[in-house]
N, C-alpha and C positions, 0 to 999 in steps of 0.2 A: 430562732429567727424572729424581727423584730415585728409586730401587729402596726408597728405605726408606720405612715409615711415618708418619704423623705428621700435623700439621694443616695442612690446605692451603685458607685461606680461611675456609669459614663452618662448618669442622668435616667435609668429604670425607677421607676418606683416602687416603695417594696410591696408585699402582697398585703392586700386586706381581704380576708375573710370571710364570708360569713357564718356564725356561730347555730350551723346546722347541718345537716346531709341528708342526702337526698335517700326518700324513701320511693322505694318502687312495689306497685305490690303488683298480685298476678293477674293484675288485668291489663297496666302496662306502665312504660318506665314513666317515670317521673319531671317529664321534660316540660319547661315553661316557655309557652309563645308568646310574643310581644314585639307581634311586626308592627304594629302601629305608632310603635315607640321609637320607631329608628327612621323611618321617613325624612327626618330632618337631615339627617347624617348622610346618607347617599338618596342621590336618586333612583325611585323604585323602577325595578324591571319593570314592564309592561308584561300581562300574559302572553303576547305575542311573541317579545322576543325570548320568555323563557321557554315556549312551545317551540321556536327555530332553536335555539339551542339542544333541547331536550331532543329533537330531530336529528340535531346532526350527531349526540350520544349513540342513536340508534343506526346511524350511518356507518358509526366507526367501530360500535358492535359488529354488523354485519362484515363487516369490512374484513376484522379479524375473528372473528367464526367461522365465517363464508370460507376463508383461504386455508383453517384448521383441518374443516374436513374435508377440502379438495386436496389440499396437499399434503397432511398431517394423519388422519384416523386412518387406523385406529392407532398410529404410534399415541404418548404420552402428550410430548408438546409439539407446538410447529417451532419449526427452525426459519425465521422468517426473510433472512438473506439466502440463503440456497431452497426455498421452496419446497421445504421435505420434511416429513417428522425425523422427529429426536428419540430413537431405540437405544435401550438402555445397550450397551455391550457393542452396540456397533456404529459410533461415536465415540470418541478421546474421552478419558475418563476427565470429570471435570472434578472429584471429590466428594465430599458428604454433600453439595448441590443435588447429585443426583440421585440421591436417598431418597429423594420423593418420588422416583419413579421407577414404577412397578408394573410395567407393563400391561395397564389397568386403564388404557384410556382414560388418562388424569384430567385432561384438559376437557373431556367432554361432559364428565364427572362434575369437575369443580361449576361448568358452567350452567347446572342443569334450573337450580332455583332464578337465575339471574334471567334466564329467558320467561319466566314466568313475570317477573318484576318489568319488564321490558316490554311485556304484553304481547309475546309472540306463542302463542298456547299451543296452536299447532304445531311450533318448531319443536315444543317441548314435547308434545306429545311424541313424534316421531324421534327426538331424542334417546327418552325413556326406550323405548323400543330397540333402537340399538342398543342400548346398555346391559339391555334382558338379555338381547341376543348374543351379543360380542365379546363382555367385558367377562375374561377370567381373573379371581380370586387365587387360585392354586397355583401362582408360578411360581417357579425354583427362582427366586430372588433377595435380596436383603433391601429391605425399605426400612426410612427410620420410622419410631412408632408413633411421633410426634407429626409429621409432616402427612401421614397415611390417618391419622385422625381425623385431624381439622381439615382434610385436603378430600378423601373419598370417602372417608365412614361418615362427616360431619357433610360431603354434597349430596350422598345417600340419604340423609336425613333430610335434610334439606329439600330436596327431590322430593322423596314422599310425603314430607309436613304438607309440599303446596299440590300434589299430585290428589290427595283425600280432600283440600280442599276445593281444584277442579269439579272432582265427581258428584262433592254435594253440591254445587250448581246448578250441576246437570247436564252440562255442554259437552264437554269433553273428561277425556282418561275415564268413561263409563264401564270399560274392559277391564280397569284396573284392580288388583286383589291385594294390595300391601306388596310386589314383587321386591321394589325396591327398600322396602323393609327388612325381608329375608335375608335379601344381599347384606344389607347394613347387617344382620345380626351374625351371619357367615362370617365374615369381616371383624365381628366384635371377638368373636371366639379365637380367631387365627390371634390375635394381638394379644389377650390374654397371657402366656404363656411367657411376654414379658415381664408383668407381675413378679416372677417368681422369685424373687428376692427376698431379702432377712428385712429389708427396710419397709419392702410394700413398694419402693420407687422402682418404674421400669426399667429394663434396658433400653438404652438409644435407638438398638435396632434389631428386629426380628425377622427371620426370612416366611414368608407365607405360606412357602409348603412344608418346611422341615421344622418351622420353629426358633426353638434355642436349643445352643450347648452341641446339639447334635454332630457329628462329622462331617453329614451334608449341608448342616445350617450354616457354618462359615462367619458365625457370629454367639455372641454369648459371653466374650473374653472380654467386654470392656468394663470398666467401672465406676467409671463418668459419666453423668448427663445434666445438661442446660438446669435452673432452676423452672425455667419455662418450658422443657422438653417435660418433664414430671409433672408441673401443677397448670397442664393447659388440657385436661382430659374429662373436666366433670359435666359440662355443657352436653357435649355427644355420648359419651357414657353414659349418662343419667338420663337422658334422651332415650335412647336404646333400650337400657331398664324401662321406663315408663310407659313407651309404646307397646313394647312386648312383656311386659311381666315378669322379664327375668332380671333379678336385685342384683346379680351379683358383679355386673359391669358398673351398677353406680355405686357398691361396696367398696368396688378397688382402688376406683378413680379417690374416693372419700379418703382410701387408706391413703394415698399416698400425699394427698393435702395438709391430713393431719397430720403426717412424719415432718413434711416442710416447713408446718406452723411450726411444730416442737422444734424445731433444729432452728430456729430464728436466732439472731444475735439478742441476747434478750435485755442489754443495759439499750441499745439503738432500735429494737426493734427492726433493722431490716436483716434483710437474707443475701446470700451468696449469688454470684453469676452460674457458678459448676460446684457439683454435690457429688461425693462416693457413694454410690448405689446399696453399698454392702454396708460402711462404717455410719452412713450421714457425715462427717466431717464435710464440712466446705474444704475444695478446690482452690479454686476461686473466691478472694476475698471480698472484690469490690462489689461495689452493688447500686444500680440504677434502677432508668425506667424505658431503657434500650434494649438494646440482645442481649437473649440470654433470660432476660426476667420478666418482659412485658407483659405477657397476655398471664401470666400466671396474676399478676395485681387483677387484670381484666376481669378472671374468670372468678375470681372471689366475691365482685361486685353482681357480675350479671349470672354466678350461682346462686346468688340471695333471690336474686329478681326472677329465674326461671322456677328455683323449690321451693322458696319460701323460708329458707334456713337462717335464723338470726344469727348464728356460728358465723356463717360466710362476710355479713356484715361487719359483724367485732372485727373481725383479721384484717378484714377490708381497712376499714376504718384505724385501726390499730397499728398497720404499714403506712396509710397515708398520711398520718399524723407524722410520722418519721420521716417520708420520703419530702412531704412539704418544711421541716423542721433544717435536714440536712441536705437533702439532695435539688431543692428547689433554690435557683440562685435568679430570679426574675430577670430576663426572659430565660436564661438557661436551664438546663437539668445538668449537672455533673454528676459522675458516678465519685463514688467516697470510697473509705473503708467501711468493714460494717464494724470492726473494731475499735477505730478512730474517725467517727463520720466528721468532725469537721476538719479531716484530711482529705482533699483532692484525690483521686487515684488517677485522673488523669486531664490533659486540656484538649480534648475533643469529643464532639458527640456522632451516635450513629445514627440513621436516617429513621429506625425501627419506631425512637421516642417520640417521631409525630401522630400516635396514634395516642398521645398521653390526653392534650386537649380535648378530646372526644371524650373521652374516659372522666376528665373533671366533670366536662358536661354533665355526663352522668350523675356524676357525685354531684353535682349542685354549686361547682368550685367554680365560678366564671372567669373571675376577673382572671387570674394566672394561667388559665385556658385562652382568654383572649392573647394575654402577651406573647404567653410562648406561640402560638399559631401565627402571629403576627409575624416575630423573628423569624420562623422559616419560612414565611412568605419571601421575603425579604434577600434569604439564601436563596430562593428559587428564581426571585426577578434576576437574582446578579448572573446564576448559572445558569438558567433556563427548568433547571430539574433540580431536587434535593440531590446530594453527592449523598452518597453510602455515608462517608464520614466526615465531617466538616470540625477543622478546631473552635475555638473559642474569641479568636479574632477573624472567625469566617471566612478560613483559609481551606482551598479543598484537604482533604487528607486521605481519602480514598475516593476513589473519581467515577467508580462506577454508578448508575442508574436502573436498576432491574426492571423499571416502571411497576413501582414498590407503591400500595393505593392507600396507606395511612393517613398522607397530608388529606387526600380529598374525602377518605375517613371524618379526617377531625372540622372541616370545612363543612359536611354536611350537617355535624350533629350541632355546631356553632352555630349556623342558620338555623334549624329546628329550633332551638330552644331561646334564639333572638329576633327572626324576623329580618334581622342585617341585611340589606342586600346588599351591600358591602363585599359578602360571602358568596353573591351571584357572582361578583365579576372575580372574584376569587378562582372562581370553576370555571368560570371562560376563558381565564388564564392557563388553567390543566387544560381546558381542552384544544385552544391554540397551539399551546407547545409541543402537545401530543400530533397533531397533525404537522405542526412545521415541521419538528425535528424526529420522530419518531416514528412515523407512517413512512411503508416499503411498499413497492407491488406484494409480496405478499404477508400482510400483516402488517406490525408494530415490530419494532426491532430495540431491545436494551439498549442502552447507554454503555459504550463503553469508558467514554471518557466524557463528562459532560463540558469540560472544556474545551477539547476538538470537536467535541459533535460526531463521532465516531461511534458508529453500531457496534453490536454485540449478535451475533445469531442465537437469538434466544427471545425467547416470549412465556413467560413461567404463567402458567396455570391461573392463578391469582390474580392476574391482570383481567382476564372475564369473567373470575367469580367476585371480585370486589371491586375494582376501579370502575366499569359503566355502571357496577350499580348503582354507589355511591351519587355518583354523576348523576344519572337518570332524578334518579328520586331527588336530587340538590332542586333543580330545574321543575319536578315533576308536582302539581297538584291534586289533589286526593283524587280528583274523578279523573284524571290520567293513570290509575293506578287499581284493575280490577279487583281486588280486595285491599282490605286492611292492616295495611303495615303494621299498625301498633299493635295489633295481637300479638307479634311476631318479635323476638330478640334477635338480634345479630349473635356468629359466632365468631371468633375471630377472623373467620374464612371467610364473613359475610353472609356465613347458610342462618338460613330461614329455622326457629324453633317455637311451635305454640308454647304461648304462655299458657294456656288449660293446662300443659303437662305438670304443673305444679301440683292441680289433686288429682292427680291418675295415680294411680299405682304405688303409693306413699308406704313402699312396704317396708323403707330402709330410714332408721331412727334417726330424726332430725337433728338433735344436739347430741354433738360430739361428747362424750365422756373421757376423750383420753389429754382434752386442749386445757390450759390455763390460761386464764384472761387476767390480765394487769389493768390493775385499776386506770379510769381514765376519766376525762372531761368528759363529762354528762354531757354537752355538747355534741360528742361525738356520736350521741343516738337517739338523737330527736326524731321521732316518729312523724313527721307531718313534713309533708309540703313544703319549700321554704316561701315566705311571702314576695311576688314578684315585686312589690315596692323596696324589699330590703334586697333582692336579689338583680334590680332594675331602677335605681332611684329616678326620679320624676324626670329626668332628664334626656331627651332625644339624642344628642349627645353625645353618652356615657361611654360608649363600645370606642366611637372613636379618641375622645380623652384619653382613654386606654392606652389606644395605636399607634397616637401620632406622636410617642415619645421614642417611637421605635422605629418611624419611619424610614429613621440615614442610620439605625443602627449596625449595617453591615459595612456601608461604605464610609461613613464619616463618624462612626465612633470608637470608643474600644471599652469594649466588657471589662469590667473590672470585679465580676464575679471571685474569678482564683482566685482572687487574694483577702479572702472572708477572714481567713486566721488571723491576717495581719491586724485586722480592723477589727474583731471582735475578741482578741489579747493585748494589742498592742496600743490603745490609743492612748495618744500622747508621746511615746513612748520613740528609741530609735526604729528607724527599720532595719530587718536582716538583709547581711550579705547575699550580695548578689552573685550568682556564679559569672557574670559578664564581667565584672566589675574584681573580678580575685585576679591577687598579685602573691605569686608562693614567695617571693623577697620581700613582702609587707607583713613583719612583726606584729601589728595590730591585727592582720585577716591572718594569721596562724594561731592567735589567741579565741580569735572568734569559733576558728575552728575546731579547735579541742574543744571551747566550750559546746559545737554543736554533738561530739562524740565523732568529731574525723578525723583521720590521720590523715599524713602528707610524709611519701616516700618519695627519693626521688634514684629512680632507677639506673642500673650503667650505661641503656642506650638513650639516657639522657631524657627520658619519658618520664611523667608523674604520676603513681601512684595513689587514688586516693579509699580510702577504706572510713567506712560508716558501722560505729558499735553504738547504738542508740542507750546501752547502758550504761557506759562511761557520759553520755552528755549529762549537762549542770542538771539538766529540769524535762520535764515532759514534751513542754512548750521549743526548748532547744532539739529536744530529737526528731520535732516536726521540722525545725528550720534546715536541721541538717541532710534529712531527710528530703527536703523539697530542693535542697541546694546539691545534693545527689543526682537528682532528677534532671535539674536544671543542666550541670555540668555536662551530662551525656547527651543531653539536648544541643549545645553548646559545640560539644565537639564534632556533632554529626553535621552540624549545620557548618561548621567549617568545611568540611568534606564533601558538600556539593557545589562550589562554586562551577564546578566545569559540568556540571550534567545535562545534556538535552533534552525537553521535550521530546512527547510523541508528538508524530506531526497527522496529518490525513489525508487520504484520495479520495476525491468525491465523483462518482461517476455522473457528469451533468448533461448528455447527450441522449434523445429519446431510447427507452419509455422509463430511464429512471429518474431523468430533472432533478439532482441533485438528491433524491431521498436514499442512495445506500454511498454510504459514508465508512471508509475501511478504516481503523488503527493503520498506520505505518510509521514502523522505525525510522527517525532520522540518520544524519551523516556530520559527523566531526569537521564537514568540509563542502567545498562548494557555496553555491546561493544560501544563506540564512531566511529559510523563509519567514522567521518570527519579525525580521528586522528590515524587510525590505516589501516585494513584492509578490500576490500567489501566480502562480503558473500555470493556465490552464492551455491546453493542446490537448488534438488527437494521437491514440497512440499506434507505435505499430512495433514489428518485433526484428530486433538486430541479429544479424548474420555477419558472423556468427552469434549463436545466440547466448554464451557467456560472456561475449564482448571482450573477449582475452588480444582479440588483434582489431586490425584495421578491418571497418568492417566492409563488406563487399555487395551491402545494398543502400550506400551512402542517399541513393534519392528516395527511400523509402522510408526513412527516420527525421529527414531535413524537412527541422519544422515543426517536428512532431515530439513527442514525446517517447524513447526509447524503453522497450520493456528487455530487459535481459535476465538469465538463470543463474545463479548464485554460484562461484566454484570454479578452480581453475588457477586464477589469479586477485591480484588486489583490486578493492572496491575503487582506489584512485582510477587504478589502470585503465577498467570499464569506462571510468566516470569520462576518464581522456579521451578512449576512443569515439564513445558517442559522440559528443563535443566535440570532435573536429570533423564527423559526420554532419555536425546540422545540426542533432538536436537540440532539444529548447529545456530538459529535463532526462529524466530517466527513473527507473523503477527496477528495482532488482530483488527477482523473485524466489526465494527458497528454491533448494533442489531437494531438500527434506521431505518428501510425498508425505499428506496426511497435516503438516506440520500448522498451529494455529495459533491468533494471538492468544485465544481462548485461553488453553490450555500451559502455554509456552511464554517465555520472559520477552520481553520486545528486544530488539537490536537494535545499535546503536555502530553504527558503520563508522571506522576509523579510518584515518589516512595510512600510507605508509612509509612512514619516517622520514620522512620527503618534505619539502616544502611544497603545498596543495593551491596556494592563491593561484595560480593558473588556473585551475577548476573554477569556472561564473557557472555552471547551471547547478540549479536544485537536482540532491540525489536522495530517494528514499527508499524503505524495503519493506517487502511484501511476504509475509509467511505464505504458504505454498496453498491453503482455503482460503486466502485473502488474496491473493494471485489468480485462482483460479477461477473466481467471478468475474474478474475481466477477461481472463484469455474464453469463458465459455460466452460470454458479452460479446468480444466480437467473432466468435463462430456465430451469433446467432446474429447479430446487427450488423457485422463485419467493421463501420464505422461507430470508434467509441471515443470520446471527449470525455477526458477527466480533469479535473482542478487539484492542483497538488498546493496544498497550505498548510498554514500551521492550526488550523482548527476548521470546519464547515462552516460554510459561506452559507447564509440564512435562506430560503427559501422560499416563495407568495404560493402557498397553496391555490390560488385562485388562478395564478398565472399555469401554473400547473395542467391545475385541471381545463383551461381551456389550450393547452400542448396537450394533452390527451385529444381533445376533440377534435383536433387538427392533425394534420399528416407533417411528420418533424421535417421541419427545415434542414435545406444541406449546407452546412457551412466548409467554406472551404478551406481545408485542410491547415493547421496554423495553428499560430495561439495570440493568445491576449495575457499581459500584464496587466494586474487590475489593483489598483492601491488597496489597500487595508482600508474599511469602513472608520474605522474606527483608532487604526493606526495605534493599540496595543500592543503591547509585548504578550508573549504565548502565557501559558501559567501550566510550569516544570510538571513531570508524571514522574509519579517515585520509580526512582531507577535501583536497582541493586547491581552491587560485585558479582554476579555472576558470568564467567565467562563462557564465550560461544564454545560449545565442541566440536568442533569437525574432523574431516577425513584430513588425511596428510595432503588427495591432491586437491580440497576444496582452501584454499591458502588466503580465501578473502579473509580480512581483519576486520573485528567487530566487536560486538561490548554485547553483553544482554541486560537487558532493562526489566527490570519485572514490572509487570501490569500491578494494580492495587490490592487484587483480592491472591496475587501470590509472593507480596513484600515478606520479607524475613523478618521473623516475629524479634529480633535483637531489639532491646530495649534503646540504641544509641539510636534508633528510628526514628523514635520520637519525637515530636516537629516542638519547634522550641515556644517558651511562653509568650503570652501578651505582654502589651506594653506595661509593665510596673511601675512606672515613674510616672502615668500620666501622657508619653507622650506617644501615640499612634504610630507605629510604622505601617505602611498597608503595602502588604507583597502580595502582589497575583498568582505566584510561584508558590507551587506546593514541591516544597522539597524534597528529594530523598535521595540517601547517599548512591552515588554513581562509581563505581571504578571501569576502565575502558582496558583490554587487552588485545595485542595485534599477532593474530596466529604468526606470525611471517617474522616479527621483530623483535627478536626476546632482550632488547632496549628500551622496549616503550617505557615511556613513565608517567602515562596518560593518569592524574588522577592519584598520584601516588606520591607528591609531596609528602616529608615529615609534616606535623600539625605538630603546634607550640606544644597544645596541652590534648593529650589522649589519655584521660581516666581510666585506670583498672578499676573494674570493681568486684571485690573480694567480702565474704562473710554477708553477707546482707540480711538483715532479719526477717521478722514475718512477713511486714506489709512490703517490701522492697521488693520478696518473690511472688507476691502478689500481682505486682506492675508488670517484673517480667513474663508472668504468665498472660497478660488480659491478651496482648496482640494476638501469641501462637494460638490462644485458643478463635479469636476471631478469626486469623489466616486458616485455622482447621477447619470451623464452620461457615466460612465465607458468608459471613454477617445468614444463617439461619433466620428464616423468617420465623420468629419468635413469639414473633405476633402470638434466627438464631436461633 
């Protein structure tokens, strides 16, 4: 990658360096201040408003705490749309998601050091107390070993790092004896027994009372796991050792480090996404600074910093040099091969790499810490929230929001180490958005779709061990803060660990004997400080210089990152074929072709065949084109294949006491009102008689006006859609007969006509899974009058107006509805839809399509959302793609979706990196983007 300036794409500039790295030693990290230096650049907060701010962090703490342990303890999480904890077993299975919880009061766990940071001591104290009392260790369950680390071994530590420093105070936890020490070390013992491998890497997952292998353990048989599920263990392991004296939790953590160094790509120097526990071979080829690898670069850097280990630094150092060489495309990070790093493996990022910025910090690396932070700024002004996954022309790709705390991760440690307060309003932007769109009566509620603005019942753990802290402290000044932060290292979980642990207990041999170090720039280990005039040139400035190249970079430019090959083989030079731009009757793009090592069959049902043997191509440089033109082509074809697919749309319940904060996913309708393209719909609802709405109904003055709610089954979606509509209503809502059924867990619907001409049908219809139904039908047993707004996405809301309808007694409106234009008179932006059709009973006969939500799209490679602009010129589509097919229980004609397509690729033989690609989704769709921190 090039050291010098200049234009790289759509106007980034490249990175400049500086020629050192940050040394930390164990008194604390290495961070340089120079708020005095930035003043010119924004206006400074005042103490006051960052003390009002810092206030309202501690508001919305309580907020969601408060309702954890009303409605939640001692389950794991609170489920923050139904008011109840999340029990492992009695709750729809969501996947390896709920591998974190182990019936261990996770959430009380994870939050224990945070309330200390927070300055609430006696929360903590009586905290601790339940934890003594409550929390069992020994249940018959399978937790991953990754998640149960950093999540309750590393809040145990955590807990008691600030629990000892209480007692020497003198104020408070005076009773205390190391309890939650024991715990942690109980805890350390039970995980152990993943170890047990030929490699030294763990299992993914261990059950806590039976272990591995066993008959009762129910686990043992896998032989996969994350490169960050293995190398995110030495912080609390070695932790563990140090407090108590026993070597052999930060031995193992050690072994399995140095299997991962060893097993490194060693011409690229990076590692794998997924490793074989038993052989080491990489899985998984590609390799970033997303899921799957993150916290493992993390914990190499702030393993130096916690033991003192020069080891941890080389490796450190030794991957960054690579990752910034290949995988750093300013502002982007793309994951590569690690065989061919400057191959692409793919054109989108996950939400995970906003914790990289923070982490430069660390290292001393600003400038490309300020740009990439800037860039996902930037994705979050447009969404409101980072999406899960977002491509390269800033397109969603996976639409989820877990309320994931990286970004305000990498925001705090930017201000620490610049003074910006650039960086204050940055956080007041997290915490805006956090209350418009995310605050519920009880709790905070996921994103399900950050383009509808639709909840998720879920609040993961990690949101009050890291997101307010982050916050608090952004806002907070040293005498707002009863001790000393900088004593203290973060772990990936945000738990608290003394830097003294460096010379405690030093029983376990500092330099690795089994590692090889490859020679490097002396550079790469400069002991000292970097100078803040080389690291901050004289200039006030500087940070923003940085920024304001990046400012329209979501909306008015286009990255031109992917196509580094072209530009660093090709200058001067043709460009390669395009897969947009192939004609299988053009002589000349059949020539190209064989040169790339492709064939061209063309099949008897008239379909093309295309096959990639990267041996047969002319050159090295051709097998990457053919290669990419591979990629392209299934891109290509899939994107042919969504022209007909419908967003998800939303119901928002706006009627006291929820004022618009729960926000449901619901299926659209092939038919009726287009709400993306016209008008939202809001009314009271009430419920049709009959209640499948199969006939005329018989409480026609009970619906007129209103919004009809009917049960799924019986008859066509049309049919219902009729009868209501000549009753009156103004909409309708049609609700699973599936008990139990969620979008959670289940693919979304997509309501069909039935083979019928439908423009008759004017009112908006959508559908409701059977837990997403049934917070209104318990809505109005409990209010009896309930006002929803049916749209294509959530209609913004003034927390202020809010709260002053809290302190008022709701107005009664009469009965009715309002048509309200579009703010903003947008089109929706599409939610990947999959072929998956509805099941049903023979007599539920309604016609529908299912839609898969993001985190359960079908790992098929033709998924893949097609490239950026390559020519230069910008398309900018709102719509995140994904293939749709529609089928009608009732009409075995339909042919919803089912046009031939010109050109549909086979693709056959593929080599290394090709099964590479195919595997990256299924493994994301398996780990539902794992907090990695994947």
């Amino acid at each position: 990658m090039s050291e010098a300036g200049g234009d790289r794409g759509c106007g980034s500039p490249a990175p400049q360096r500086a020629p050192w790295s940050l040394v930390a030693t164990t008194a604390a990290l290495c961070l340089v201040t120079a708020t005095s230096m930035w003043t010119a650049g924004a206006a400074p907060m005042t103490r006051e408003e960052k003390q009002k701010l810092g206030n309202q962090v501690l508001e919305m703490f309580d907020h969601a705490y408060g309702n954890y342990m009303e409605h939640a303890y001692p389950a794991d999480e609170l489920m923050p749309l139904t008011c109840r904890g999340r029990i492992r077993g009695e709750e729809p299975s969501r996947g390896d998601v709920d591998d974190a919880l182990g019936k261990f009061s996770l959430t009380l766990i994870d939050s224990l050091d945070t309330l200390v940071v927070l300055n609430k001591t006696k929360e903590f104290e009586d905290a601790v107390k339940k934890v003594l009392r409550d929390v069992n260790l020994d249940n018959d369950v399978v937790v991953s070993v990754f998640e149960t680390n950093i999540r309750v071994l590393g809040g145990l530590l955590g807990g008691h790092s600030l629990a000892i420093m209480l007692k020497e105070k003198g104020e408070y936890m005076q009773w205390y004896n190391d309890e939650l020490l024991q715990m942690a070390k109980q805890l350390g013992y039970k995980l152990l027994p993943a170890f047990n491998t030929t490699s030294g890497l763990p299992y993914p997952r261990i059950n806590l009372k039976f272990g591995i292998r066993k008959p009762e353990a129910r686990t043992g048989t896998e032989t996969d796991t994350c490169t960050a599920c293995a190398g995110t263990l030495i912080l609390e392991f070695a932790a563990l050792s140090r407090f108590t004296g026993a070597t052999i939790f930060e031995e193992y953590a050690r072994k399995a480090l140095d299997f991962l160094w060893e097993k490194r790509q060693r011409s690229s120097n990076l590692v794998g996404v997924t490793i074989n526990i038993h052989t080491g071979d990489w899985v998984r080829k590609d390799s970033g600074v997303g899921a799957g690898i993150d916290s493992y670069y993390e914990y190499l850097l702030k393993a130096y910093v916690l033991l003192g280990d020069d080891s941890f630094l080389e490796r450190f150092n030794t991957h960054y040099d690579a990752i910034m060489r290949y995988i750093s495309q300013p502002p982007l990070l793309l994951d590569v091969h690690i065989h061919k790093p400057m191959l692409n493996a793919r054109t989108w990022m996950d939400a995970l790499l906003a914790f990289f910025p923070g982490l430069q910090v660390l290292k001393g690396d600003i400038r490309p810490a300020i740009e990439t932070h800037e860039m996902l700024y930037q994705v979050i002004k447009k969404h409101n929230f980072l999406p899960e996954a977002f491509t390269t022309d800033f397109r969603v790709h996976w639409a989820q929001h877990p309320l994931r705390p990286e970004f305000a991760e990498s925001t705090y440690f930017l201000y620490k180490a610049t003074g910006d307060p650039y960086y204050l309003e940055v956080g007041k932007t997290l915490i805006e958005n956090l209350n418009k769109y995310a605050r519920v009566p009880c709790g905070f509620a996921a994103m399900k779709d950050v383009r509808t603005g639709s909840h998720e019942d879920r609040m993961d753990s990690f949101f009050l061990a890291e997101m307010f802290k982050y916050l608090y402290l952004l806002f907070a000044d040293k005498e707002d803060i009863i001790f000393d932060i900088e004593d203290y290292i973060f772990t990936t979980e945000a738990h608290l660990l003394p830097l003294w642990l460096s010379t405690t207990n030093q029983s376990v041999s500092k330099k690795s004997t089994t590692s090889e170090y490859i020679e490097l720039d002396d550079s790469n280990f400069d002991w000292t400080c970097p100078n803040t005039q080389i690291l901050f040139p004289n200039d006030p400035l500087y940070a923003q210089s940085i920024r304001e190249p990046l400012k329209n970079v979501v909306d008015k430019s286009c990255p031109r990152g992917v196509i580094r090959v072209e530009e660093s083989f090709r200058s001067g030079s043709r460009p390669p074929l395009r897969a947009r731009d192939f004609m299988a009757t053009n002589p000349e793009h059949l020539e190209i072709l064989k040169k790339m090592g492709v064939s061209l069959i063309h099949l008897k049902d008239g379909r093309v065949q295309l096959v990639q043997h990267a041996i047969q191509a002319a050159s090295s440089i051709d097998a990457e084109d053919g290669l990419r033109f591979m990629q392209e082509m299934i891109e290509l074809s899939s994107q042919q294949q969504k022209e007909q697919q419908l967003p998800p749309r939303a119901v928002q319940i706006v009627s006291h006491p929820f004022f618009g904060r729960v926000v449901l996913t619901a299926g659209p309708a092939q038919f009726g009102l287009d709400l993306s393209k016209h008008k939202e719909t809001r009314g009271f609802v009430a419920s049709s008689k009959p209640y499948n709405g199969c006939s005329e109904l018989t409480n026609p003055e009970a619906v007129m006006g209103k919004i009809a709610l009917l049960l799924r089954g019986q008859c066509m979606f049309a049919e219902k859609a009729r009868n209501i509509q000549n009753a009156g209503a103004i909409g309708g809502i049609v609700i699973d007969d599936n008990e139990g059924s969620s979008s959670d867990t289940a693919p979304l619907f997509q309501m069909a006509g039935d083979g019928k001409d439908t423009d008759d049908i004017k009112i908006p219809m959508l559908f409701l899974f059977s837990k997403e139904g049934s917070i209104i039908l318990d809505a109005i047993r409990e209010y009896e009058e309930v006002e929803v707004l049916l749209s294509d996405k959530a209609k913004d809301r003034d927390p202020e107006t809010e709260n002053e309808s809290q302190n008022q007694s709701a107005e009664q409106t009469t009965p009715g509805s309002q048509e309200v234009d579009l703010v903003d008179g947008a089109s929706p932006e599409d939610s990947p839809l999959n072929s998956h059709p509805e099941a049903s009973s023979p007599a539920a006969t309604d016609s529908a399509a299912a839609s898969a939500s993001p985190s359960q799209q079908n790992s098929d490679p033709t998924e893949n959302r097609g490239p950026p602009g390559f020519d230069g010129e910008c398309t900018y589509l709102d719509e995140d793609e994904e293939q749709s097919e529609t089928e009608e229980d009732s009409n075995p004609n339909a042919s919803w979706g089912k046009e031939a397509q010109p050109v549909h690729p086979i693709l056959a033989n593929w080599n290394e990196d090709m099964e590479a690609i195919e595997m990256m989704e299924k493994e994301m769709k398996k780990r539902e983007m794992m907090k990695g921190e994947l």
